[in-house]
Every structure is written in C-alpha cells, then in structure tokens.
N, C-alpha and C positions, 0 to 999 in steps of 0.2 A: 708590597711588604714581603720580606723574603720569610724563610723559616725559621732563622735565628733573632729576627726582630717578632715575631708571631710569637715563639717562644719567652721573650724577655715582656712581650704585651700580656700574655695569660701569665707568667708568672706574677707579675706587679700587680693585675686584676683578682689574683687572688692573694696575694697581700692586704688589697685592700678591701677585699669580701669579708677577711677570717678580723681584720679592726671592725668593720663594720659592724657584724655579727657578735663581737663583744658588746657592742654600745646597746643592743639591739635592750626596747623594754617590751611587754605585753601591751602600754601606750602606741605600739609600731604596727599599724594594720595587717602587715605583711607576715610581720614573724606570729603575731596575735593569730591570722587565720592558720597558720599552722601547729601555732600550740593544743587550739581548741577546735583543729579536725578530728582529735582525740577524743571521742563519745562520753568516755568517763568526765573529761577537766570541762566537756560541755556542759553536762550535768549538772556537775560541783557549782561552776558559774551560775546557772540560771537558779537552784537551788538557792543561792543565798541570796542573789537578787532579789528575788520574789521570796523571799523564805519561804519555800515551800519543799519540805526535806522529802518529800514520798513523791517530788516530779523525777521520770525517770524517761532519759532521751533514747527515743526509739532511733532515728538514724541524723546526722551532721556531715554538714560541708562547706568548705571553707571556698574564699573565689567566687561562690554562685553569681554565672549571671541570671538574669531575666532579660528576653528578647522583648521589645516593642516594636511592634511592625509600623505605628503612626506618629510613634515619639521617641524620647530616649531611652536608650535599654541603662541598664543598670547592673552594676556586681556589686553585689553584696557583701561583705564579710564574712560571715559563717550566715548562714541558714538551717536549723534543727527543728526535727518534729518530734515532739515527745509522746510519750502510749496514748494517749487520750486526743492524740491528732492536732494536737493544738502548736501553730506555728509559731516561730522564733526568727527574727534575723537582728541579730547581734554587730553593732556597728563601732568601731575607734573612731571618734573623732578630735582632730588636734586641733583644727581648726574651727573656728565658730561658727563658721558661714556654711561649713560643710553639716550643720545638724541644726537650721535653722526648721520653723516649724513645717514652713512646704516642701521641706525635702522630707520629712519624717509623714506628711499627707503620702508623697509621691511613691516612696518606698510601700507604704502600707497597700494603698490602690493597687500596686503592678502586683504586688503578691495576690492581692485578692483576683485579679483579672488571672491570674497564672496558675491557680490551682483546681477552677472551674474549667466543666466542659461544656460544650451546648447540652441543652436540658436539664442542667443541672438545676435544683430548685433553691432560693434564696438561703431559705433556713437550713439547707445542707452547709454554709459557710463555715469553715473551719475558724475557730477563734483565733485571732491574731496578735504578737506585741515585737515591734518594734522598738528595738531598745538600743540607747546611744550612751555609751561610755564616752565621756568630752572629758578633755585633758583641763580646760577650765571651765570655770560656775556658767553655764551658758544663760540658763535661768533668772542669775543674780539675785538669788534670796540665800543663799549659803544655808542651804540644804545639801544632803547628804544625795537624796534619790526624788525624784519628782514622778509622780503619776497622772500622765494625763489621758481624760476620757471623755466622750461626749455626755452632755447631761441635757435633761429639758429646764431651758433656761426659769419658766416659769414655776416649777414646780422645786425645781432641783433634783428629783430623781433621775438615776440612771436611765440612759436611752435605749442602752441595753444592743449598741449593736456588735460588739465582744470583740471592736480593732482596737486595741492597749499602746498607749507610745510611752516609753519612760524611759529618763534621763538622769543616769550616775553622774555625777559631781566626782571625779577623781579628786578633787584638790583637799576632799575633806578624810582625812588617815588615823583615824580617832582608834579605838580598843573594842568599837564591834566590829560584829563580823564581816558586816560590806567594810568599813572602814580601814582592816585588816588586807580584802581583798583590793583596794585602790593602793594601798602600801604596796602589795606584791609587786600590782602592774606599772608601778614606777620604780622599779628595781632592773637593773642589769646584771646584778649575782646571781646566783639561784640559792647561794649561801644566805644571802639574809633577808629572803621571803617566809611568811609566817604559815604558807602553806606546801603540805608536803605534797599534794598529787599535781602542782604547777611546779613545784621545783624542781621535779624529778622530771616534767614535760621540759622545763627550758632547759634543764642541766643538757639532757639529751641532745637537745640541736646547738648547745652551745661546745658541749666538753667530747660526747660521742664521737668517734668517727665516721661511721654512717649519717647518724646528726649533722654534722657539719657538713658532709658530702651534700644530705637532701637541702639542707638552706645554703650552699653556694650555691647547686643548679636553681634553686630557687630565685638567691638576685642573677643570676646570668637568663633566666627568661623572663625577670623585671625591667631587663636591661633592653630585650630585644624588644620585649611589650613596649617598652618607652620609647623607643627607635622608631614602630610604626607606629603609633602615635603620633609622632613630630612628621613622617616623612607624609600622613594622610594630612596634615593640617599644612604643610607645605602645599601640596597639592591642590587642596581645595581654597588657598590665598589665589589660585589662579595668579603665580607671578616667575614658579616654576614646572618644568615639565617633568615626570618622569626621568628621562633622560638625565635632566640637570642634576635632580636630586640623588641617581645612581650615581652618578661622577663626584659628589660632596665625599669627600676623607672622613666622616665621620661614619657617611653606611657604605663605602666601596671594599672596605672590609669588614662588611658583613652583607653583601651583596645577595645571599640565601634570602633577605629580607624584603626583600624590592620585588 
C-alpha cells in the first residue's frame, strides 16, 4: 500500500469512526466504559441503582482485566470501590447469553480470588455486587431491577455472604429515577437525556475535540484488539501458520501486529 492509498485508508476509517461515534449509546460497552471512567457519573450510576445517595466512589476503571492463571481471564467493564471498600463491577450487556447466571457466578469468584492475598482471613472479604445492565428483560418478569442473593433455603434468611448480583432491565423507561436512567442509556443525543452529569460526559466524547480525539483512538485500538483476537484464533485452528496469517491483506497492513 503506497502512501496515497494509506492516506485515503485513514481518511475513510475515520469517516467511519466519527458515524460510528454518533450512533454510539451508554447500551455500547465500549463507549459506556469510557463515560463512567469518570468517578463522579460512576457514583451517580451506582447511587441510583442501589439508591443509596451517601455511596461515594473512592477510585474506577473502565477495561479492567482480571488474570486467571487456570481458566479464563476476564475484562470487565468498569470495576469501582467505593469509601467503605465495597466492590462494583458494572457490566452492558446486549446480549442474553452474555449475562446469563454463571457468568454473573464467574465474574463475582475472579473478583473475589483477585482482591485477596495469602493469609488473608475470610471475614476480611470485601462485599461484593456485580451488576448487569441487559439491553432486554433477561429475567422475564418485567421488572425494572432484580436483586439476587444467597439465602438459606430452609429458613429463608440471609446467608449473609455479602456477593450481590443485580440485574437493570433497560427496556423498562418509566418517570423514576432508574427508569429515567435506562432512557438516558438508550439515547445517542446527549440533547435529550434527563441527566445532566451523563450529558455533559457523552456531549464531550461526542461534540468535544479532544472528546472525539480520545474515542477515535479508542475504536482504532478496538480495531487492533479485534485483529489479534481473530489472528490468535487463526493460530490455534491449527490450519494456519504465522507466516500465512502475516501474508493475509487484512493484518499485512498492520503488520506491528503479528
């Protein structure tokens, strides 16, 4: 590829970044962990989820992964701990399958394995919730927000082991205040969201210059993260080599990759 086709390549790729990035909603993991690496719209969110107005987020991160050295590692959407240590990993999911119940086990476990050291003692476990924003009722009880916890079955009291999994129902957009926030997150304005510290977060990566700067580099290392991706799973098909897969016109121009 010469430099004048290189050229008309990155111009057209970003043509199609800056449509993209219009379309983009808080429903979109990607642009979502970037609105809410934002400490304050972290807060706001977990706040009215759990309505609890005096939670106040000590530090957040969007991307997190977790390493498993025996199984699958995992990234997380955002992951936040709030003053009282108590952990968050806040999850989009669009798809059903992706927030089905043992993945919501699976996410909780690796956090728990991943914030302990040796000797550490049980009861030092920091309280947990995993929470999944699902684009539809995944549930199907057309509920708004579903809390699930261990109980002792015989008795019905709490088990009391403090790993929380709960499930937003986007699809319900009613006049309260989760309701209000599931309207946000399916919005692509930032004009006709009902809240002002998310509007003024998306306005920014959508209207901003810098904004827009950080979310093209954004889908341009979505782009290369997807490249190895496909070229490790070529690999391990055991049907190409290396070699073969550098030679493919889809990574020989982006060959830094390989």
């Amino acid at each position: 590829m010469n430099n004048t086709e290189e050229t008309l390549d990155f111009e057209q790729k970003h043509k199609e970044d800056l449509q993209r990035l219009r379309g983009f909603r808080l429903l979109d993991d990607d642009f979502m962990s970037k609105v809410f690496e934002d400490k304050a719209c972290a807060e706001f969110l977990l706040q009215i989820i759990l309505q609890r107005h005096d939670l106040k987020v000590q530090s957040v991160q969007g991307q997190y992964d977790i390493k498993n050295l025996q199984g699958r590692s995992i990234r997380l959407d955002i992951l936040a701990v709030d003053s009282n240590n108590r952990i968050y990993n806040i999850e989009i999911q669009r798809s059903d399958r992706g927030a089905d119940a043992k993945r919501a086990r699976y996410n909780s476990s690796l956090i728990d394995a991943n914030i302990t050291e040796a000797g550490d003692k049980y009861d030092a476990l920091s309280e947990t919730y995993v929470i999944f924003i699902t684009e539809n009722d995944i549930l199907k009880s057309g509920l708004p927000i579903y809390h699930v916890d261990r109980i002792i079955q015989e008795t019905g009291e709490p088990f009391g082991a403090e790993a929380h999994i709960i499930y937003v129902n986007s699809q319900i957009k009613d006049e309260t205040e989760l309701g209000k926030l599931m309207h946000d997150f399916s919005c692509t304005d930032p004009k006709d969201m009902y809240y002002k510290i998310l509007a003024d977060r998306v306005r920014y990566f959508k209207e901003d210059e810098e904004g827009v700067l950080t979310m093209c580099r954004e889908m341009e290392n979505m782009r290369k993260t997807e490249r190895i991706e496909i070229a490790k799973r070529m690999l391990a098909s055991g049907k190409l080599t290396y070699e073969d897969i550098g030679r493919c016109e889809f990574f020989s121009v982006n060959s830094d990759l390989l």
